[in-house]
N, C-alpha and C positions, 0 to 999 in steps of 0.2 A: 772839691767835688760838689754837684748843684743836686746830686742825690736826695729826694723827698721835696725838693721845692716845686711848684709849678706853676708853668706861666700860663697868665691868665689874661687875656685880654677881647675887652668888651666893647664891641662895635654898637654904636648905636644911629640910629637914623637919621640922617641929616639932608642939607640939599642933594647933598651928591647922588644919593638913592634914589630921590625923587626925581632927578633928574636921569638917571639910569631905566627907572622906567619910563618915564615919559618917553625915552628913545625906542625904547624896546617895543612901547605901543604903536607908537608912531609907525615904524617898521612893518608892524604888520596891518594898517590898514591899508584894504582897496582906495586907489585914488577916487574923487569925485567925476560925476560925467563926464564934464566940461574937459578934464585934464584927459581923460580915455579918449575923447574926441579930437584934442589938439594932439597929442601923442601920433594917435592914429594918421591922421594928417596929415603928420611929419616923420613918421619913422620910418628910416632907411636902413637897413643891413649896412652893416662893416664893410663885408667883403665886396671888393668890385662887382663879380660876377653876378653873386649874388643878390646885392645889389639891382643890376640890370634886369632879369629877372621878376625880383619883384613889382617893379615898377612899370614892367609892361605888362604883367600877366596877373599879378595879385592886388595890385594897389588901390586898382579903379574901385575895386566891392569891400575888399576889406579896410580901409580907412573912410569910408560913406556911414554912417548908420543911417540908418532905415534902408539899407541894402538886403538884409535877412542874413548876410554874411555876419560871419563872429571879428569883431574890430581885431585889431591888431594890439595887442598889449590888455587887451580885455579880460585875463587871465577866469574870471568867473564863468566868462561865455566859452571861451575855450575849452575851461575843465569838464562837462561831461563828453565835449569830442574825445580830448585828451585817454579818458576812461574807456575808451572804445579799444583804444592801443594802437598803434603807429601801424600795423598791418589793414586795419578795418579803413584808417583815415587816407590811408594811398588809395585804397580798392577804391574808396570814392573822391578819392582827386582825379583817380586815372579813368574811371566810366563816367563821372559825373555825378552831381547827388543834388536834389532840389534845384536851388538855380544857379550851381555851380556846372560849367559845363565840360566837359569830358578835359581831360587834362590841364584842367583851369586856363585852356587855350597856350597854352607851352608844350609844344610838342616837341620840342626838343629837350624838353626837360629830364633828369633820371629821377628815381627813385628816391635818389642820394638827396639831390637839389631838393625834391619835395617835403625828405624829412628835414631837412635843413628850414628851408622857407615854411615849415610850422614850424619848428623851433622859436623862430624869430617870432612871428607873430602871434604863439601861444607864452609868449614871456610878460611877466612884468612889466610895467615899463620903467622899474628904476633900477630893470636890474641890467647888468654890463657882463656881456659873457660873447664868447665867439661864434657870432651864430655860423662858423663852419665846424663846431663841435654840439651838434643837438643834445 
């Protein structure tokens, strides 16, 4: 019986820690401009459709800076649209809002597709998720 003994064991800091945070910092910083701007540039949606979409109706403003649009993968610039809440950001995709213009010119677009195509371009850009699940 191991009654009254106890195990005791003493971790102590080594690379491995250092190295667990460096990842973990890592992780959460914002990337630098340069990388938001080539991102933006180049970032395509997953989905086919979706896809097609983007690149005719969203692309032209949101992967430009100096557009006044919020880049694509820009997560900093996105966050106080984001705070607005998914209802405030359709009203002004569908009427238009500054120099976005009424429907972001996708008039065939739904609702669905628009919360989608922010999804997409209010993300990260390291992060990997389906932009047909916002």
């Amino acid at each position: 019986m191991l009654e009254g003994y106890h195990l005791r064991i003493q971790i102590t800091p080594g690379p491995w820690l250092l190295s667990l945070l460096l990842i973990l910092t890592g992780c959460s910083q914002e990337p630098d401009r340069a990388t938001l701007e080539h991102y933006a540039s180049s970032a395509i949606p997953e989905d086919r459709d979706l896809a097609e979409i983007y690149q005719r109706s969203c692309q032209a403003c949101h992967s430009r800076p100096g557009s006044a649009a919020p880049l694509t993968g820009d997560v900093a610039d996105w966050q106080p649209r984001l705070n607005q809440g998914m209802d405030t950001l359709l009203v002004h995709v569908i009427e238009g809002y500054g120099g976005m213009p009424p429907y972001g010119l996708c008039m065939d677009c739904s609702a669905r597709d628009f919360e989608q195509l922010i999804a997409f371009m209010s993300r990260h850009p390291g992060a990997r998720r389906d932009p047909a699940t916002p």
